[in-house]
Backbone as JSON Lines, residues from 0, in Angstrom:
{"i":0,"aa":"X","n":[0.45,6.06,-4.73],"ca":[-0.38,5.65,-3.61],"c":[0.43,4.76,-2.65]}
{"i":1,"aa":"X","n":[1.25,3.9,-3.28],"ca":[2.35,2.99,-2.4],"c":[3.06,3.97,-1.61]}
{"i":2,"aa":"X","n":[3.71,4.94,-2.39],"ca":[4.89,5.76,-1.63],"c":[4.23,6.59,-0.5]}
{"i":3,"aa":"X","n":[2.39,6.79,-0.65],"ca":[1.8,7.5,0.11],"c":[1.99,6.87,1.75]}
{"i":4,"aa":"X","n":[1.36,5.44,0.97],"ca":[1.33,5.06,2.11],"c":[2.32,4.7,3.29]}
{"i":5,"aa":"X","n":[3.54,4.12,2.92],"ca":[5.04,4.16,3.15],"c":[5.45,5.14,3.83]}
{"i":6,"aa":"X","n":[4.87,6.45,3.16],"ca":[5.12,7.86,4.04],"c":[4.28,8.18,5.31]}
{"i":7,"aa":"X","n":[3.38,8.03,5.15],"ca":[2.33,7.24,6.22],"c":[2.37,6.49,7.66]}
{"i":8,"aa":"X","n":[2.7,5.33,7.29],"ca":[3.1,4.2,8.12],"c":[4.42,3.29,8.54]}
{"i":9,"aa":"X","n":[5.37,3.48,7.58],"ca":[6.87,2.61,7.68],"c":[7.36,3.28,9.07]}
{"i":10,"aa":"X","n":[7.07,4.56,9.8],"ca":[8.18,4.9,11.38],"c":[7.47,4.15,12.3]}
{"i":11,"aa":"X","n":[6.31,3.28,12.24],"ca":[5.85,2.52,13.11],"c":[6.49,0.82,13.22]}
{"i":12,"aa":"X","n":[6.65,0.91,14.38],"ca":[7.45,-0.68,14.82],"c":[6.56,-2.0,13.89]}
{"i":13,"aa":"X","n":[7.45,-2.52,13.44],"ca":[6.34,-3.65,12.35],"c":[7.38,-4.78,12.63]}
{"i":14,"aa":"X","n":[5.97,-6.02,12.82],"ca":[6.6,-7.06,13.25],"c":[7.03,-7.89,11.45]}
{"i":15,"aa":"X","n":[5.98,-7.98,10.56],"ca":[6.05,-8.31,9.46],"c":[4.97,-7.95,8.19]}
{"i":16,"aa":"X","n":[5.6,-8.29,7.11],"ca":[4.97,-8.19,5.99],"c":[4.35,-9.15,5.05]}
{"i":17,"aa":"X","n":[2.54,-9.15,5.28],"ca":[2.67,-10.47,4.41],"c":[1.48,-10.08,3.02]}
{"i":18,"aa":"X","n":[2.13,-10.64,2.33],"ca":[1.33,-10.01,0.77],"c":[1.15,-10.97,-0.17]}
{"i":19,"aa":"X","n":[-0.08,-11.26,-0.57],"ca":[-0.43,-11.58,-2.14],"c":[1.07,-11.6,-3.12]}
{"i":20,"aa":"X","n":[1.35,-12.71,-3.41],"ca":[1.73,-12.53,-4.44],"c":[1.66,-12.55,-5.83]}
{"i":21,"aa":"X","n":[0.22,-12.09,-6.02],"ca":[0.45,-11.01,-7.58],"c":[1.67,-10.31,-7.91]}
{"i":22,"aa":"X","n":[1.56,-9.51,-8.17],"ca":[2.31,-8.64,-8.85],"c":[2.03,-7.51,-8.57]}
{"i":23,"aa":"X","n":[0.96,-6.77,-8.77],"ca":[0.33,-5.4,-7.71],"c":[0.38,-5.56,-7.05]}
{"i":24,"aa":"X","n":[0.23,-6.71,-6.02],"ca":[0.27,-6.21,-4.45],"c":[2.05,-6.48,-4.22]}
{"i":25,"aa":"X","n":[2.57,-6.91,-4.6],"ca":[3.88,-7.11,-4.86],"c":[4.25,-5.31,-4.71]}
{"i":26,"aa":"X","n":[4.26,-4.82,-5.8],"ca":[4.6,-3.5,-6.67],"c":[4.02,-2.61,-5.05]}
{"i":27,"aa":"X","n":[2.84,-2.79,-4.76],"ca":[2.35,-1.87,-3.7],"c":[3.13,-2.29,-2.14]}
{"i":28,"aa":"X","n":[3.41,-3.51,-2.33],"ca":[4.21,-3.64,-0.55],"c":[5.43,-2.99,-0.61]}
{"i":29,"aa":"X","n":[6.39,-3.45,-2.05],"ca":[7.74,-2.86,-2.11],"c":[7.95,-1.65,-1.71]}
{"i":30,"aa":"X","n":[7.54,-0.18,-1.51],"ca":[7.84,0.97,-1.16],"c":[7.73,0.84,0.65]}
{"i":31,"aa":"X","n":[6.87,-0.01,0.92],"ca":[6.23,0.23,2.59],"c":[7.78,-0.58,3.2]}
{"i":32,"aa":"X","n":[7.74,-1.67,1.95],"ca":[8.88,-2.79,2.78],"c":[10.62,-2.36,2.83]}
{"i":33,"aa":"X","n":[10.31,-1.43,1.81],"ca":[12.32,-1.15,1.65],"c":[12.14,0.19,2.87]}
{"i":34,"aa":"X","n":[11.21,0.47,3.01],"ca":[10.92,1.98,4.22],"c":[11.48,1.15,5.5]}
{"i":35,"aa":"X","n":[10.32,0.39,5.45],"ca":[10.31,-0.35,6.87],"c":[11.16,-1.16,7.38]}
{"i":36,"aa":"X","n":[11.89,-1.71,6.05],"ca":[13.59,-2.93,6.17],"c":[12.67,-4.11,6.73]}
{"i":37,"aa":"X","n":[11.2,-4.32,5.78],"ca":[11.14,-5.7,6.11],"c":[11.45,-6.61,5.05]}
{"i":38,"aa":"X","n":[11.39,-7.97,4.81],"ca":[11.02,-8.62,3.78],"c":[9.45,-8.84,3.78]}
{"i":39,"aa":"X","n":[9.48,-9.15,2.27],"ca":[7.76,-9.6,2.21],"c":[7.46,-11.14,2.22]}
{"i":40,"aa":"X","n":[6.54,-11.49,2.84],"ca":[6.4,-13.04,2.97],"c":[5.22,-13.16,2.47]}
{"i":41,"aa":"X","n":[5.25,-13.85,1.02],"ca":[3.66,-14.23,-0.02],"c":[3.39,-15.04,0.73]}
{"i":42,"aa":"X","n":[1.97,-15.36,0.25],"ca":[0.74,-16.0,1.33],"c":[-0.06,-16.11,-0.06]}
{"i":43,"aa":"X","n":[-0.34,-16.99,-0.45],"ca":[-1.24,-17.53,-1.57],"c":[-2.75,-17.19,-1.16]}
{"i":44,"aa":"X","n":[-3.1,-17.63,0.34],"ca":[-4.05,-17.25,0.85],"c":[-4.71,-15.47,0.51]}
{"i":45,"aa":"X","n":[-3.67,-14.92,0.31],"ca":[-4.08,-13.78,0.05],"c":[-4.54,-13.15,-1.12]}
{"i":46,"aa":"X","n":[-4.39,-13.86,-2.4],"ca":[-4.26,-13.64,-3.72],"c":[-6.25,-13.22,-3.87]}
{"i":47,"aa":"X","n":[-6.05,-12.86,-5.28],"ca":[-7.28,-11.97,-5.13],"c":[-8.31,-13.54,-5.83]}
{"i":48,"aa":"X","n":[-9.34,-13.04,-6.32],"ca":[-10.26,-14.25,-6.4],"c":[-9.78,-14.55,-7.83]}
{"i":49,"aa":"X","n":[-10.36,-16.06,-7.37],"ca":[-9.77,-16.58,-9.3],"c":[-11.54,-16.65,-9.74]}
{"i":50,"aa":"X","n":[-11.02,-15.88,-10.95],"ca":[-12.69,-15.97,-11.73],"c":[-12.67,-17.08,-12.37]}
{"i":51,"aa":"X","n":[-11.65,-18.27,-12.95],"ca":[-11.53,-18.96,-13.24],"c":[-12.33,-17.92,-15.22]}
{"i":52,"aa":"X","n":[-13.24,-18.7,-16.1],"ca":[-13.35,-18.36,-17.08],"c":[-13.74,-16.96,-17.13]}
{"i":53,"aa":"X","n":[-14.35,-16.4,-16.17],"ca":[-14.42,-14.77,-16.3],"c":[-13.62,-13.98,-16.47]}
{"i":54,"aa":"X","n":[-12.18,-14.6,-16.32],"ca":[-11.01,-13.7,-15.87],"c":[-10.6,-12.72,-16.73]}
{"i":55,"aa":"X","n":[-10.91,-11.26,-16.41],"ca":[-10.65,-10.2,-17.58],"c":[-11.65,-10.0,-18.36]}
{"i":56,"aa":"X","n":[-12.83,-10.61,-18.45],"ca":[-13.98,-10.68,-19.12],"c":[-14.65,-9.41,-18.68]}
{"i":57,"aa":"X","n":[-15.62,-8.23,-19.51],"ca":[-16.57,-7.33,-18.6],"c":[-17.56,-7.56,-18.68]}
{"i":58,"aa":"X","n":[-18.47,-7.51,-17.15],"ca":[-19.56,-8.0,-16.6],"c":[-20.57,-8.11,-17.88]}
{"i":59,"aa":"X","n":[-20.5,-6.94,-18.61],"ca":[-21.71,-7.45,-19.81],"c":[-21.6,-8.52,-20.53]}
{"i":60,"aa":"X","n":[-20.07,-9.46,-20.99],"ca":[-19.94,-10.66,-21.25],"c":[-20.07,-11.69,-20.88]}
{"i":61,"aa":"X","n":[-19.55,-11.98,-19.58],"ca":[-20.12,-12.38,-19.06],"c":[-21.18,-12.82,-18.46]}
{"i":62,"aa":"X","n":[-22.37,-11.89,-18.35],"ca":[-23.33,-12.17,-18.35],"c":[-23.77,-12.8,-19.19]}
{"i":63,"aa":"X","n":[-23.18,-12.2,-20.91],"ca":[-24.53,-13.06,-22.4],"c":[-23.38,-14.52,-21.72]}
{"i":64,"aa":"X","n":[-22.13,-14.62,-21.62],"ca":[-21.56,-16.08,-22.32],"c":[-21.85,-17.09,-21.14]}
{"i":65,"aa":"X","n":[-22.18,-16.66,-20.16],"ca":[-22.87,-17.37,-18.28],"c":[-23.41,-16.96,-17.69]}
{"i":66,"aa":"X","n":[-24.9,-16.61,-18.29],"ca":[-25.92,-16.25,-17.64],"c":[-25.98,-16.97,-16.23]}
{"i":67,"aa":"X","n":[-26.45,-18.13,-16.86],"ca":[-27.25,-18.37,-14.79],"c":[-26.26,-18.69,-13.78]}
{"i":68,"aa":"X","n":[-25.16,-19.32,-14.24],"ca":[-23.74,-18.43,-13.51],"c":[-23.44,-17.55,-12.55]}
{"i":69,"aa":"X","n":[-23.6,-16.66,-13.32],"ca":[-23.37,-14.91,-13.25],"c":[-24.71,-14.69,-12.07]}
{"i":70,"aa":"X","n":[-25.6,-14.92,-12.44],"ca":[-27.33,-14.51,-11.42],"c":[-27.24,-15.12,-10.63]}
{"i":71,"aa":"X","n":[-26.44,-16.62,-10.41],"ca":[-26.2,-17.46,-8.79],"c":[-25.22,-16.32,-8.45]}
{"i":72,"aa":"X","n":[-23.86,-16.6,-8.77],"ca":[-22.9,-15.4,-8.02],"c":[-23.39,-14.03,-7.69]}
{"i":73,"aa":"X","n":[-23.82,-13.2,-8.75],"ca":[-25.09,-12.01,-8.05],"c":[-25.19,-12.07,-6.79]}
{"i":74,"aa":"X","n":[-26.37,-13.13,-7.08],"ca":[-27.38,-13.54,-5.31],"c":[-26.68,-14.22,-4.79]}
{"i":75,"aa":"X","n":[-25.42,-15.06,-4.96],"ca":[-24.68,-15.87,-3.6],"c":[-23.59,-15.86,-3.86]}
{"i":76,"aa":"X","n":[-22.87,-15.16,-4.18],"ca":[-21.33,-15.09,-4.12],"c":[-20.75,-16.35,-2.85]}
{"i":77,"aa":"X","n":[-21.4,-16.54,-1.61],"ca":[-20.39,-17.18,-0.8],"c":[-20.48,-18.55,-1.01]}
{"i":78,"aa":"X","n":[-21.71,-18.86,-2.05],"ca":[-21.56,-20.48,-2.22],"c":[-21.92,-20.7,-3.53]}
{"i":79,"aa":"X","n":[-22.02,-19.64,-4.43],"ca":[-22.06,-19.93,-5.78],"c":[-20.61,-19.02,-6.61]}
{"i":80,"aa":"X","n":[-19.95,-19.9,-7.42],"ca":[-18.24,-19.77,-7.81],"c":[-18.47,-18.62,-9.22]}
{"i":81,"aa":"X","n":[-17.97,-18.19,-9.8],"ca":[-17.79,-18.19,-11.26],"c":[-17.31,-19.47,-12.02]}
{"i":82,"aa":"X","n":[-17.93,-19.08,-13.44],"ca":[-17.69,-20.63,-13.5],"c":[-16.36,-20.78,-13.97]}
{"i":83,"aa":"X","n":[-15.5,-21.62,-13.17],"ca":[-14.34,-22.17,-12.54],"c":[-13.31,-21.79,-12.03]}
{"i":84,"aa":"X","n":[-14.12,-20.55,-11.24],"ca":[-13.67,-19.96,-10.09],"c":[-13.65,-20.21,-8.74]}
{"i":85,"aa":"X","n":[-13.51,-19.29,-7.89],"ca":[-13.76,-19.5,-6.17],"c":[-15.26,-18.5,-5.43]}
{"i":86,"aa":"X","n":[-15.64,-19.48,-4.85],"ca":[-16.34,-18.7,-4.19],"c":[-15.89,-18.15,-3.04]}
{"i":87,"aa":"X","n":[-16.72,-17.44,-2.24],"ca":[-16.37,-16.49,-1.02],"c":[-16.1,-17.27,0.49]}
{"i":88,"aa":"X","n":[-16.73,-18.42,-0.04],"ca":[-16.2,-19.6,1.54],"c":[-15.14,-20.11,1.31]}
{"i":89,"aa":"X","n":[-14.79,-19.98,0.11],"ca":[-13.45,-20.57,-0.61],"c":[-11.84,-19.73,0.11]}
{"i":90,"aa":"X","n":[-12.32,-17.99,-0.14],"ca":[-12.11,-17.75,-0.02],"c":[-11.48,-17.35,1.67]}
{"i":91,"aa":"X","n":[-12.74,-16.8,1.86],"ca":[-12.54,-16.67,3.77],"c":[-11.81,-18.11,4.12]}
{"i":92,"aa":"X","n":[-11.98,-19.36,3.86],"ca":[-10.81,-20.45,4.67],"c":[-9.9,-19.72,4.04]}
{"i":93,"aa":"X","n":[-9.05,-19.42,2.87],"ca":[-7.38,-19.51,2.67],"c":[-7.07,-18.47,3.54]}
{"i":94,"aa":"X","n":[-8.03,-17.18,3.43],"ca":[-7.64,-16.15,4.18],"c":[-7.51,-16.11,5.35]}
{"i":95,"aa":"X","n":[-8.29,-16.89,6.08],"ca":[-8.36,-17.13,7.66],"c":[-7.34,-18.23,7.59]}
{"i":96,"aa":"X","n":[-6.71,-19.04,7.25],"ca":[-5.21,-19.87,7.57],"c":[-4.29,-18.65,7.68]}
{"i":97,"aa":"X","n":[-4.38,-17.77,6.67],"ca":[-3.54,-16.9,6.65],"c":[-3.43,-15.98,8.16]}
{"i":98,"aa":"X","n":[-4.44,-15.61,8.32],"ca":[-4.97,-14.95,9.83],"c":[-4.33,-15.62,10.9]}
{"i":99,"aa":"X","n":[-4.66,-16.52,10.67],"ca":[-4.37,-17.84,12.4],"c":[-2.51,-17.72,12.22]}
{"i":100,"aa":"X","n":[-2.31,-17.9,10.82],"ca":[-1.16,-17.91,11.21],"c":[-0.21,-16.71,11.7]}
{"i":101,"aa":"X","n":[-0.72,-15.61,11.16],"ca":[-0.35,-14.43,11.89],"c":[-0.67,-13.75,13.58]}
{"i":102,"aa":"X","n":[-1.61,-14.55,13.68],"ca":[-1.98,-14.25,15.43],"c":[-1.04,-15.16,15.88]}
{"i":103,"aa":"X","n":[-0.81,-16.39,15.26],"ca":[0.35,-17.39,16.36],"c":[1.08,-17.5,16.47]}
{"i":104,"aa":"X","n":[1.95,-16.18,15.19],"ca":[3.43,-15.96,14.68],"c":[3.63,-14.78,15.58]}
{"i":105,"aa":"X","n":[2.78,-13.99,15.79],"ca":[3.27,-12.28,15.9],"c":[1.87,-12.29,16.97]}
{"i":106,"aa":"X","n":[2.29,-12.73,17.76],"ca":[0.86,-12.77,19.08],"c":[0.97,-11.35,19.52]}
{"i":107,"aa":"X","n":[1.55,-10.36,19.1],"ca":[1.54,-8.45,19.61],"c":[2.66,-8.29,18.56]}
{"i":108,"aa":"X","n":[1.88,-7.22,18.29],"ca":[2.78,-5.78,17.69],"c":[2.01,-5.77,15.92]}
{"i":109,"aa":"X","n":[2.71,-4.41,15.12],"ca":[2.23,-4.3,13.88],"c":[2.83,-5.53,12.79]}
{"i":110,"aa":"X","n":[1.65,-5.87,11.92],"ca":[1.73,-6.88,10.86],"c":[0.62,-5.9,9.35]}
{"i":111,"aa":"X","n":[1.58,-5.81,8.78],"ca":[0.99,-5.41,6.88],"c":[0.32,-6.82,6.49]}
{"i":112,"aa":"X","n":[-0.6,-6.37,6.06],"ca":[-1.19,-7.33,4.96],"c":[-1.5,-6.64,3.9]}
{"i":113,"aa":"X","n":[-0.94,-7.05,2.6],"ca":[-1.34,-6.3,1.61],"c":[-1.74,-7.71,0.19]}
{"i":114,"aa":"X","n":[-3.43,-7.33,-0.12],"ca":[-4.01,-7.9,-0.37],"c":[-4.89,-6.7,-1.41]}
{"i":115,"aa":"X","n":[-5.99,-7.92,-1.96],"ca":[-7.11,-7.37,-3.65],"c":[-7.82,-6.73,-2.29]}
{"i":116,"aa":"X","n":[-9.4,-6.21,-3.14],"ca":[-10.1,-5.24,-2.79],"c":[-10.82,-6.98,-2.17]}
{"i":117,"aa":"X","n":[-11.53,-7.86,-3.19],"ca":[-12.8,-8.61,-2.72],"c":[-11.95,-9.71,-1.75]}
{"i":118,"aa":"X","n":[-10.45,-9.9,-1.35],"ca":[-10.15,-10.51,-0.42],"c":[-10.08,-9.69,0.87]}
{"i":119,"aa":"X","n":[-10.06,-8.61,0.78],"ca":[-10.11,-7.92,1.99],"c":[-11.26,-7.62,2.11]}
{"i":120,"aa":"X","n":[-12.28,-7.21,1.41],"ca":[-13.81,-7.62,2.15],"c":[-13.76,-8.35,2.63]}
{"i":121,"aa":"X","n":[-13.9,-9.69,1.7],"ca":[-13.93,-11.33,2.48],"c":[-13.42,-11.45,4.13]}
{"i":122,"aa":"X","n":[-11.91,-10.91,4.2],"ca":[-11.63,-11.04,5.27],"c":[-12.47,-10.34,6.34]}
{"i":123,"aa":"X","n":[-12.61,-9.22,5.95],"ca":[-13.19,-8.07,7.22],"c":[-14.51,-8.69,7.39]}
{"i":124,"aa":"X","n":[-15.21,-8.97,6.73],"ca":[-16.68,-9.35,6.99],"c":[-16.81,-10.53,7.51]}
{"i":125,"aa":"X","n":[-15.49,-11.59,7.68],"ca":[-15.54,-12.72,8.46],"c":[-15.12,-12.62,9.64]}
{"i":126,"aa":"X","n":[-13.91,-11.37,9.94],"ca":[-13.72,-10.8,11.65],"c":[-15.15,-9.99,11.86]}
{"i":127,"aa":"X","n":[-16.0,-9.0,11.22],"ca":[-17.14,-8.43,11.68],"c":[-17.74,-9.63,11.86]}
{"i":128,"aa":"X","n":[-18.11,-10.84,11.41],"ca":[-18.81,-11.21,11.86],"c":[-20.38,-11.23,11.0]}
{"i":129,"aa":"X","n":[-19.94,-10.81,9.54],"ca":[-21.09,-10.24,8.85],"c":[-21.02,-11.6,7.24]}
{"i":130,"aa":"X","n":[-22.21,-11.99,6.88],"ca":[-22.0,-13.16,5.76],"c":[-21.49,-13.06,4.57]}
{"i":131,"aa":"X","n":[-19.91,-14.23,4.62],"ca":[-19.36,-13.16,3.78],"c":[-19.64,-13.52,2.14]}
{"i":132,"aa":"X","n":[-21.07,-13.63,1.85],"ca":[-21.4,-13.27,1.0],"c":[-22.72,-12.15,0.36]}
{"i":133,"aa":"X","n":[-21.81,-11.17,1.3],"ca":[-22.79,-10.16,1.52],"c":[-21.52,-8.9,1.42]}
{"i":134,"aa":"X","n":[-20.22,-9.76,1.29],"ca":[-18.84,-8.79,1.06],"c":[-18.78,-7.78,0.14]}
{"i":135,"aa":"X","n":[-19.64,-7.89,-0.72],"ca":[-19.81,-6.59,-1.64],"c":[-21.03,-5.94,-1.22]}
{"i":136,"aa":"X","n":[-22.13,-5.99,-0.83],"ca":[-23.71,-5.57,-0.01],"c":[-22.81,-4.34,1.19]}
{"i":137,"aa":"X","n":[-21.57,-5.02,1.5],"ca":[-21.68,-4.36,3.13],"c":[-20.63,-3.76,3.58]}
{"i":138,"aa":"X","n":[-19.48,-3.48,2.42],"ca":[-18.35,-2.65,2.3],"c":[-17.83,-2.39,1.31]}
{"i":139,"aa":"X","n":[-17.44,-0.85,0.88],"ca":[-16.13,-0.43,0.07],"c":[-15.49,-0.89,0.41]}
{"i":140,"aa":"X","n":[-14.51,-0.55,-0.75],"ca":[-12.75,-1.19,-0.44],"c":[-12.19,-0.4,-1.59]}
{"i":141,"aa":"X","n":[-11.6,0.92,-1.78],"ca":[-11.42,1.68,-2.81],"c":[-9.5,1.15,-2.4]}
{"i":142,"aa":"X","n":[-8.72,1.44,-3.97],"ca":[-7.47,0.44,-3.76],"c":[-6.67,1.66,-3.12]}
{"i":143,"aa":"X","n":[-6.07,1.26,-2.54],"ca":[-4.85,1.96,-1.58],"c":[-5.4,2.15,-0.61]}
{"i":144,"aa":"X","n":[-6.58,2.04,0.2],"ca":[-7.3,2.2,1.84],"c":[-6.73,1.27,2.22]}
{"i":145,"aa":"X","n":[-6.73,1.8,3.57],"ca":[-5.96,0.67,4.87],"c":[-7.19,0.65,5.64]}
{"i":146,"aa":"X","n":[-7.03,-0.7,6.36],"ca":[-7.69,-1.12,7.29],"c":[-6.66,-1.55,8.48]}
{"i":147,"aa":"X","n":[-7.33,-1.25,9.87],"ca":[-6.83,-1.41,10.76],"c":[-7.27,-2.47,11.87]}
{"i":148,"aa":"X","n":[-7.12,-3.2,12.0],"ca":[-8.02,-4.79,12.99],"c":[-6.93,-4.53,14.11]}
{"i":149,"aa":"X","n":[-6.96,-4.67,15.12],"ca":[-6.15,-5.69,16.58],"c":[-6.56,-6.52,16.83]}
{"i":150,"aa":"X","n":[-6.08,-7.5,16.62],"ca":[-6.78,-8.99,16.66],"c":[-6.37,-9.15,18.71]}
{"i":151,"aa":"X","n":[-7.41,-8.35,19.03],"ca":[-7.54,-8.84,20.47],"c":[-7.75,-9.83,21.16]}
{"i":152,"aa":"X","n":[-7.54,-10.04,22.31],"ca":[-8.1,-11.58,23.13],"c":[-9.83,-11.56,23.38]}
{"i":153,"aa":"X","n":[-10.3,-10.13,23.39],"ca":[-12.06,-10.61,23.57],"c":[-12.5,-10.53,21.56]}
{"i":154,"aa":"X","n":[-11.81,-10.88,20.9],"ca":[-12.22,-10.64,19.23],"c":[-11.85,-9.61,18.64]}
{"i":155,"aa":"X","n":[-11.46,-9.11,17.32],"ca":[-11.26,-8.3,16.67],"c":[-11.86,-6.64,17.27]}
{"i":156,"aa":"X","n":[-10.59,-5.81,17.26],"ca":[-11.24,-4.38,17.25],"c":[-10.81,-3.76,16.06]}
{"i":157,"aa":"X","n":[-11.74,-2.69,15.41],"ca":[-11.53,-2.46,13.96],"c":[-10.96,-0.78,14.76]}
{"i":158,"aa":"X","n":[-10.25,-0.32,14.29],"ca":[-10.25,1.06,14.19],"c":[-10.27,1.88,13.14]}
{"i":159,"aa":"X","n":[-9.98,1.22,12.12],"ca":[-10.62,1.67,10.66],"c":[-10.22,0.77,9.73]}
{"i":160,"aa":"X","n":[-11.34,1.29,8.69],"ca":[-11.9,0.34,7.78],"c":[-11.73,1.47,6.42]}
{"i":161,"aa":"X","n":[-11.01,0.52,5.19],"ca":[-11.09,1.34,4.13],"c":[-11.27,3.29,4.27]}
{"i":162,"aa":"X","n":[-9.82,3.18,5.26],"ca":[-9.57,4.77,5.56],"c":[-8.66,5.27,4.41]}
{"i":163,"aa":"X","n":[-8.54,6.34,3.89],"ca":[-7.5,6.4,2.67],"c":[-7.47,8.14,3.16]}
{"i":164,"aa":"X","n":[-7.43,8.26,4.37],"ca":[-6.67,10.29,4.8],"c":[-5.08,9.86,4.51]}
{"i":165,"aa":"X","n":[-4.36,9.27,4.07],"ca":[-2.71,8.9,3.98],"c":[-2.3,9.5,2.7]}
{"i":166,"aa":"X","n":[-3.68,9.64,1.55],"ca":[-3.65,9.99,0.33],"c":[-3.44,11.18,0.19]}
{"i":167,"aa":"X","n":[-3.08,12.33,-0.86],"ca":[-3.15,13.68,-0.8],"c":[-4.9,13.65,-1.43]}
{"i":168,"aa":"X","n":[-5.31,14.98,-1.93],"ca":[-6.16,15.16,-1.99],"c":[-6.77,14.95,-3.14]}
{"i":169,"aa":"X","n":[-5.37,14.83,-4.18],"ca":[-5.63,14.71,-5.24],"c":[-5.54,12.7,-5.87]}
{"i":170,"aa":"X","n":[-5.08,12.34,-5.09],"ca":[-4.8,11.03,-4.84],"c":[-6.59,9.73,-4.3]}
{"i":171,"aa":"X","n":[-6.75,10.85,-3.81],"ca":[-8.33,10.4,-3.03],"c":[-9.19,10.54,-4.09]}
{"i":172,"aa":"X","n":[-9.33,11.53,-4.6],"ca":[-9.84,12.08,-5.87],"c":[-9.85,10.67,-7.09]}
{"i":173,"aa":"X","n":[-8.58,9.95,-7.16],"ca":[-8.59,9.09,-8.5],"c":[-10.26,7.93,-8.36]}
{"i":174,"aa":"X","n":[-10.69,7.33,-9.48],"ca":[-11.44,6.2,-9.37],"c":[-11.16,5.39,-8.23]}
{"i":175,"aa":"X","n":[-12.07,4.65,-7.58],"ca":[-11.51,3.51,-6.87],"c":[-11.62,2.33,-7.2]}
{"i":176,"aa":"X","n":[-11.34,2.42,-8.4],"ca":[-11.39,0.85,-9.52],"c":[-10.08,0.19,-9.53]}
């Protein structure tokens, strides 16, 4: 899916690369970045959510071992955490430092961000303009889709959102887990 995308997008002029540094998103920039001859510049801001005690846990455990927990995050993800995790306002600030700093670094031309599935909701639903704890209510995000923003002077224009035609057919086809 990396190499897809690489094949895809790397002949387009790119100002920079900025990525999560996990380790997957690591693994997924490397093919776009040795294409493109950029370096990658981690951004903590970008990292995916910390579940803090959920982490790796499945939802049915979670639920018996933090019930009312689990039923705040449900119904309010943007101001209720896992427990000793981040919530979604938590989130949208690191991500939006991350943002500002890319509009004031690279004021025109192409910029990668390669980021989790629920930080790139987070993000998109805070340029739409939509509450972003409503980031799972109000978008997919299947892994390897690109999204496309121009962070314009009258506000964000989207030209696509969790598009994945870069994939073959059989590639589109996998889970989007």
């Amino acid at each position: 899916m990396a190499i897809a995308f690489a094949d895809a997008y790397a002949h387009l002029p790119w100002q920079a690369a900025y990525v999560s540094p996990l380790r997957r998103a690591r693994e997924t920039a490397m093919p776009f970045c040795r294409r493109a001859g950029l370096e990658m510049t981690l951004q903590n801001g970008l990292r995916e959510v910390m579940y803090g005690q959920w982490e790796g846990l499945p939802p049915a455990v979670v639920d018996k071992k933090f019930h009312d927990d689990y039923l705040s995050w449900l119904t309010d993800p943007a101001w209720s955490a896992p427990t000793g995790g981040e919530r979604a306002v938590d989130i949208a600030q690191r991500a939006s430092q991350v943002l500002d700093k890319i509009e004031h670094t690279h004021p025109s031309g192409n910029v990668l961000l390669v980021s989790h599935k629920a930080t790139i909701r987070i993000m998109l639903s805070l340029l739409l303009g939509i509450d972003v704890g409503r980031y799972r209510d109000r978008m997919e995000m299947p892994v390897a889709a690109v999204s496309i923003v121009e962070l314009a002077s009258r506000g964000p224009r989207f030209h696509r959102i969790a598009d994945r035609s870069h994939l073959s057919e059989g590639l589109r086809a996998l889970p989007s887990t």
